[in-house]
Backbone as CSV, one residue per row, in Angstrom:
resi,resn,N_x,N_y,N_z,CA_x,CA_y,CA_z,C_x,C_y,C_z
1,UNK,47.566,-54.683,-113.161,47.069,-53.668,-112.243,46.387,-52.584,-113.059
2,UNK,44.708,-52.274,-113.021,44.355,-51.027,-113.231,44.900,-49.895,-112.952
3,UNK,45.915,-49.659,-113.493,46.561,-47.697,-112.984,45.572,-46.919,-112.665
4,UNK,44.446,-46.801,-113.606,43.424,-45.823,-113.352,42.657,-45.839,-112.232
5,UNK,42.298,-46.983,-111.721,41.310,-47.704,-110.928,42.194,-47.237,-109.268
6,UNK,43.806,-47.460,-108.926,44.366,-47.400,-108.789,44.625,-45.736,-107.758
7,UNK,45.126,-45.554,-109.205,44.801,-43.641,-108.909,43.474,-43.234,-107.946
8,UNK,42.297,-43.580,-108.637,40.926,-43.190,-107.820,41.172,-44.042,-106.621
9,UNK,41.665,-44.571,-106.272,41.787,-44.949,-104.697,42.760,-44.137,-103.765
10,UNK,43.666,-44.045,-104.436,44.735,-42.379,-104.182,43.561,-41.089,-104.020
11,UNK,42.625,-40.677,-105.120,42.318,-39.459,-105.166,41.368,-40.127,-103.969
12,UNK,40.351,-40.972,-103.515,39.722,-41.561,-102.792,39.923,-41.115,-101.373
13,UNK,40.833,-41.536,-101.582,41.606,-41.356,-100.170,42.144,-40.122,-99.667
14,UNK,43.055,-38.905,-99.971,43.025,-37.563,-100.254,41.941,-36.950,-100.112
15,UNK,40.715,-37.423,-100.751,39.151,-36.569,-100.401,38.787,-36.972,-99.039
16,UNK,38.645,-38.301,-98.792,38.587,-38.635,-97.195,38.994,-38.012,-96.339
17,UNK,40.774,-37.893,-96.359,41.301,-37.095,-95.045,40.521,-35.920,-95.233
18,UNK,39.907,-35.153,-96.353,39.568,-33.493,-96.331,38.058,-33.555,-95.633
19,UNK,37.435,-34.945,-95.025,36.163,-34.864,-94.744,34.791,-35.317,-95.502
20,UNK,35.039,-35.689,-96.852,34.491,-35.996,-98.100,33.670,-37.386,-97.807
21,UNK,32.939,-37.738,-96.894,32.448,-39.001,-96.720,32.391,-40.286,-97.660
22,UNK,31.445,-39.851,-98.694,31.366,-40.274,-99.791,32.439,-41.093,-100.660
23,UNK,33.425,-40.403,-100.582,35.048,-40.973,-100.655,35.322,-41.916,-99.952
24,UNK,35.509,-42.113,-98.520,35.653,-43.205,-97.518,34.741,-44.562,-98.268
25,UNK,33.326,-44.180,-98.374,32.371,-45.340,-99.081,33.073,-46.157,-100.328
26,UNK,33.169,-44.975,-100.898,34.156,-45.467,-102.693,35.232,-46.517,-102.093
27,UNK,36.197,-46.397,-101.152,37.022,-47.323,-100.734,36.536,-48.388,-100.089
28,UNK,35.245,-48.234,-99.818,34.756,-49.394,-98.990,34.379,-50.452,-100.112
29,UNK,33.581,-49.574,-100.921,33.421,-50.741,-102.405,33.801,-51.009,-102.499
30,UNK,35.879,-50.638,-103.371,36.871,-51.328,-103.421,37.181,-52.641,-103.147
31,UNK,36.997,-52.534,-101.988,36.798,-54.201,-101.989,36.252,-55.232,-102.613
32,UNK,35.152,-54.780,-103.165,34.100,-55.923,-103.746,35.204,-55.763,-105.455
33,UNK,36.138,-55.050,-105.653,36.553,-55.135,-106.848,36.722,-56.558,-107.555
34,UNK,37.460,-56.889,-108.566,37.629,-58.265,-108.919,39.292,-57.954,-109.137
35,UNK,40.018,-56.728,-108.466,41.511,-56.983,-109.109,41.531,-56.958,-107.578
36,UNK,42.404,-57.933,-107.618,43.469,-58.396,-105.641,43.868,-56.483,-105.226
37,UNK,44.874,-56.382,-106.546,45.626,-55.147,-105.906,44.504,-53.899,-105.806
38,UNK,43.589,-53.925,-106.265,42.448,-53.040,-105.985,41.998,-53.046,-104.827
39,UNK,41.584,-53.894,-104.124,41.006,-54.711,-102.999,41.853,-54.420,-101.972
40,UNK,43.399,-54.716,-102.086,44.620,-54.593,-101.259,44.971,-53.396,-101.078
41,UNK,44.689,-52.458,-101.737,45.114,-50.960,-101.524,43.896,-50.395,-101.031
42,UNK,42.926,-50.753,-101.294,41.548,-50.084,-100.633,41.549,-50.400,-99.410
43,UNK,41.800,-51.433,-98.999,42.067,-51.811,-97.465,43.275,-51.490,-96.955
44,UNK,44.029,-51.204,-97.082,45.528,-50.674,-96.665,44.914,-49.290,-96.445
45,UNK,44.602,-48.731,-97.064,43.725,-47.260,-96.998,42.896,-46.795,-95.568
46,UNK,41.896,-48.205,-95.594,40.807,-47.753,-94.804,41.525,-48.387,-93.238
47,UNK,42.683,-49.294,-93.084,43.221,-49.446,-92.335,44.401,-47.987,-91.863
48,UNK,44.912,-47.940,-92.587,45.534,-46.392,-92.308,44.678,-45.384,-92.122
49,UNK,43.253,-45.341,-92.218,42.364,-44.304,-91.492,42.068,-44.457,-89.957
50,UNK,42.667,-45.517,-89.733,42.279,-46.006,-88.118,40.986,-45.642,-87.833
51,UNK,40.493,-45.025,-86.640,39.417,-45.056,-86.096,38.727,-44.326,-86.581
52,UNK,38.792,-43.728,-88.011,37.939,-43.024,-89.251,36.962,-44.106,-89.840
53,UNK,37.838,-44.995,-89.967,37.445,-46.207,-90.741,36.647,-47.218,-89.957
54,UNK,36.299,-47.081,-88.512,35.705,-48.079,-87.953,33.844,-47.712,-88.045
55,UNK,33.372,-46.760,-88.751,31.854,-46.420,-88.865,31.386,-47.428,-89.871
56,UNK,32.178,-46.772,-90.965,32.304,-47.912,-92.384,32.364,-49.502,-92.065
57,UNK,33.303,-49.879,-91.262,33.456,-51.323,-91.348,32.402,-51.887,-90.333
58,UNK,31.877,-51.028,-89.232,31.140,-51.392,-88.741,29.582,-51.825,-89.517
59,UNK,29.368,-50.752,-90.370,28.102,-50.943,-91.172,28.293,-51.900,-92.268
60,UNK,29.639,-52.210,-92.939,29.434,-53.264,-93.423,29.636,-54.766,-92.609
61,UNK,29.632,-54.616,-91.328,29.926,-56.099,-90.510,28.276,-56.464,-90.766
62,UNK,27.302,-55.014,-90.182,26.402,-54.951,-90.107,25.430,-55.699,-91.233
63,UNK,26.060,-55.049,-92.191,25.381,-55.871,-94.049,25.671,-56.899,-94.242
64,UNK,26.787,-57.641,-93.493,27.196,-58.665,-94.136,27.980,-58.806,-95.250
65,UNK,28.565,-57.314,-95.495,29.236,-56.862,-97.108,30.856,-56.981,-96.726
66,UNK,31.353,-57.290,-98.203,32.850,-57.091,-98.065,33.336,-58.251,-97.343
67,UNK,32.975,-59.383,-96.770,33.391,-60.151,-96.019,34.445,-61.216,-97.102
68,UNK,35.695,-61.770,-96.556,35.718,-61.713,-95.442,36.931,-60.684,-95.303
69,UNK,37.562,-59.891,-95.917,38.088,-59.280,-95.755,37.966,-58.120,-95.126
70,UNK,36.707,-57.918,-94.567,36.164,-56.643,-93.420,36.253,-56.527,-92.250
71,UNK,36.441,-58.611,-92.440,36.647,-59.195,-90.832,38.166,-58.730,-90.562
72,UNK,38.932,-59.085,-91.651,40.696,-59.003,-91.346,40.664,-57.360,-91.171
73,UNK,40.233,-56.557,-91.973,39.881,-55.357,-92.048,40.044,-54.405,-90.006
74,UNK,38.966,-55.126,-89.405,38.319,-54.793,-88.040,39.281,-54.977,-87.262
75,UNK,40.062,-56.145,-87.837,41.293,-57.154,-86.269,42.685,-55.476,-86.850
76,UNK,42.310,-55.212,-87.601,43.932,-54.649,-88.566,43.833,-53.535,-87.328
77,UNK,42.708,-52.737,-87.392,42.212,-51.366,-86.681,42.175,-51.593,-85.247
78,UNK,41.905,-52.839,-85.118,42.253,-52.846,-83.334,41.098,-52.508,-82.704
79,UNK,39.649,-52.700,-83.364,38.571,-52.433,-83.348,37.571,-53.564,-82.448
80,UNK,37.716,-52.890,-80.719,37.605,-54.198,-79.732,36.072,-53.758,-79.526
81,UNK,35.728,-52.969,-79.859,33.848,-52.876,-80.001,33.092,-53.636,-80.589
82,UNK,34.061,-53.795,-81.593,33.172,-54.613,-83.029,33.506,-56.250,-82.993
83,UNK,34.069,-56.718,-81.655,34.260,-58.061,-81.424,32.990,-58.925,-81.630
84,UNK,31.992,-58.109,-80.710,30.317,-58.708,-80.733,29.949,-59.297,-81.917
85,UNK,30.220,-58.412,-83.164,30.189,-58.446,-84.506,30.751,-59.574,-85.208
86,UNK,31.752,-59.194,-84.588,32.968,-60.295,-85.296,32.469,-61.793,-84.851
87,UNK,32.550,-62.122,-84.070,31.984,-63.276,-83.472,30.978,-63.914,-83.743
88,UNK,29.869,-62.583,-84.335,28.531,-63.440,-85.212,28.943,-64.488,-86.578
89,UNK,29.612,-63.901,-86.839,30.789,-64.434,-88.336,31.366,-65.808,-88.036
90,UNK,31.717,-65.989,-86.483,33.018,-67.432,-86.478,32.378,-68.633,-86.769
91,UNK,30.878,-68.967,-86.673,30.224,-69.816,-86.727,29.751,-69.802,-88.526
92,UNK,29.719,-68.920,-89.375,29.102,-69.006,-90.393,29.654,-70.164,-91.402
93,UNK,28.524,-70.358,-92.924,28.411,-71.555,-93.165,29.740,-71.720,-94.326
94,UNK,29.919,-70.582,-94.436,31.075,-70.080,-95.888,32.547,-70.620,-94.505
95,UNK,33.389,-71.605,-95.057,34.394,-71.454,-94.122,35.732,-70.736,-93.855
96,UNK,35.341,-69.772,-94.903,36.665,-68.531,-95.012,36.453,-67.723,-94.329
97,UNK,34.847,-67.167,-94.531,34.230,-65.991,-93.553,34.166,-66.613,-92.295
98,UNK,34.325,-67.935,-91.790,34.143,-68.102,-90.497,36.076,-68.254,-89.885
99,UNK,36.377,-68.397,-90.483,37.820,-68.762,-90.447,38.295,-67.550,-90.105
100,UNK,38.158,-66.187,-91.186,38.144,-65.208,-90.931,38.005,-64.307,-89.452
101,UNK,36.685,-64.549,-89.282,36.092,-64.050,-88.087,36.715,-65.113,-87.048
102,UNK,37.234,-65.754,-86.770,38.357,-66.612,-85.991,39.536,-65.994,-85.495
103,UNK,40.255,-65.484,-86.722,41.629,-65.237,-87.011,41.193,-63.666,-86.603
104,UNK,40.144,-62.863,-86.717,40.356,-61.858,-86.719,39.801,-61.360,-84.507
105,UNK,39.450,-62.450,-84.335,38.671,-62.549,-82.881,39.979,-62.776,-82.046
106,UNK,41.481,-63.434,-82.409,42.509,-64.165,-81.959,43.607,-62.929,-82.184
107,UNK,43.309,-62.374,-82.863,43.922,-61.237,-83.360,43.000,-59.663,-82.294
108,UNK,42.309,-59.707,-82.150,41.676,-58.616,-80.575,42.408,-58.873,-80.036
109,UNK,42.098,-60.694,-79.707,42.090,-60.910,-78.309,43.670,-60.786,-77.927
110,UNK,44.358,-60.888,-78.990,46.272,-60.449,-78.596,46.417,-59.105,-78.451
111,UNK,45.171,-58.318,-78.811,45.891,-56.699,-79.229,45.468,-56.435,-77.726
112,UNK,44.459,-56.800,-77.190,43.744,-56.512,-75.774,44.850,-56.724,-74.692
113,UNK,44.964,-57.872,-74.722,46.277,-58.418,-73.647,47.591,-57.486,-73.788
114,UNK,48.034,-57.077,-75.342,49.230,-56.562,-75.060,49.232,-55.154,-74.375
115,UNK,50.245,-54.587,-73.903,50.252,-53.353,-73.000,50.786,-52.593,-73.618
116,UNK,50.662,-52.217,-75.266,51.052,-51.547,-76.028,49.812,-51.039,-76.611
117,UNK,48.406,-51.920,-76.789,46.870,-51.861,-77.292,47.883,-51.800,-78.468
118,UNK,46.652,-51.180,-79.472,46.133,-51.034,-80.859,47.489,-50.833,-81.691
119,UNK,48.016,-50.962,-82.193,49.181,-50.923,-83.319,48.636,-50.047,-84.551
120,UNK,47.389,-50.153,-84.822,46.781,-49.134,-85.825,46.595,-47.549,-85.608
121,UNK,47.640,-46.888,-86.653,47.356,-45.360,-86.704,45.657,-45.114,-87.105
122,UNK,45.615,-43.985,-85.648,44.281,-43.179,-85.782,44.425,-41.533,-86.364
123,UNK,44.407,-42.116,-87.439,44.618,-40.708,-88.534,43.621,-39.731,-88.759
């Protein structure tokens, strides 16, 4: 585990809640890291921003970036706007990113039905 790398996802995140946009982005990169636990805490992050975090993931559904973990990312947040999105994904030619966008479309479609909605804090 990068400690350092690590930390800046801590300080990352801390600048975010204060409004710091720019910060939110830095975690969005994160993802593209090459360490798992880098990747795993950057998304644990932008999932604990709840509906902070749905501009970001939306623009990267949009890019095509971060996949496919942007897809698991969207289902985490409870993010039933960005289904349209999601769904462009279930058909694609990569079968993780489509697998993905599957699992993460099956995963709405339970959060929709239940009478509890969204399980994700909107922080």
């Amino acid at each position: 585990m990068g400690v350092l790398r690590v930390a800046r996802l801590f300080g990352y995140k801390a600048l975010w809640r204060m409004g710091v946009g720019s910060a939110g982005r830095r975690l969005l990169a994160a993802l593209d890291s090459p360490q798992p636990d880098v990747r795993t805490i950057a998304g644990m992050f932008l999932v604990q921003a709840g509906k902070r975090a749905e501009p970001l993931v939306r623009h990267a559904l949009d890019q095509g970036r971060h996949l496919p973990i942007i897809l698991t990312i969207s289902a985490d947040l409870g993010a039933q706007d960005l289904a349209p999105q999601i769904a462009h994904f279930a058909t694609n030619a990569d079968p993780r990113i489509a697998q993905a966008a599957r699992d993460a479309l099956a995963i709405l479609a339970t959060q929709k039905e239940s009478p509890s909605g969204n399980s994700a804090p909107n922080r």
